[in-house]
C-alpha positions in Angstrom: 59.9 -25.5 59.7 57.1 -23.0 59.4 56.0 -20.7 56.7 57.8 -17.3 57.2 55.3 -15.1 58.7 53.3 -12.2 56.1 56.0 -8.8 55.7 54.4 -6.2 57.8 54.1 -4.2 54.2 51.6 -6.7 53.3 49.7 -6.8 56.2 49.2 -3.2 56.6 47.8 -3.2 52.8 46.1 -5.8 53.9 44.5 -3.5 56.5 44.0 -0.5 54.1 42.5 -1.9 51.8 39.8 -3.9 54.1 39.4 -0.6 55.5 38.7 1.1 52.2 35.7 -1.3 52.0 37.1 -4.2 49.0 36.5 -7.3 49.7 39.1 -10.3 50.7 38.5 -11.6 47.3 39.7 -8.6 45.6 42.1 -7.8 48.5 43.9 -11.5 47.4 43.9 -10.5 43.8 45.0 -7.2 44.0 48.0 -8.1 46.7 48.9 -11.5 44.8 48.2 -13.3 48.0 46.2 -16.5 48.6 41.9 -15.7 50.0 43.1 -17.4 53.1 45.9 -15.6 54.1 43.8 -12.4 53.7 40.5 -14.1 55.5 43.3 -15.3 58.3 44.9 -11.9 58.7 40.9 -10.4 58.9 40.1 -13.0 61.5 43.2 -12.2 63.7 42.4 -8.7 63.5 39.4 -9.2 65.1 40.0 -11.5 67.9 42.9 -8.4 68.6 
């Protein structure tokens, strides 16, 4: 079975936050998610 995918909450802060200029490291921190699920969500955005 796969990992359940990121709640669209999170991604959108995600988003925001990115936006607002902070980096993925702080993004991770401040969310309580993993760097890569942040740098994976960035990259997808771009290739979107």
């Amino acid at each position: 079975m796969a990992r359940p995918r990121l709640a669209q909450a999170k991604q959108e802060a995600i988003a925001q936050l990115l936006s607002e200029g902070l980096s993925m490291n702080q993004v991770s921190k401040q969310l309580d998610v993993a760097y890569g699920t942040v740098y994976n969500y960035a990259q997808q955005q771009k290739s979107a």
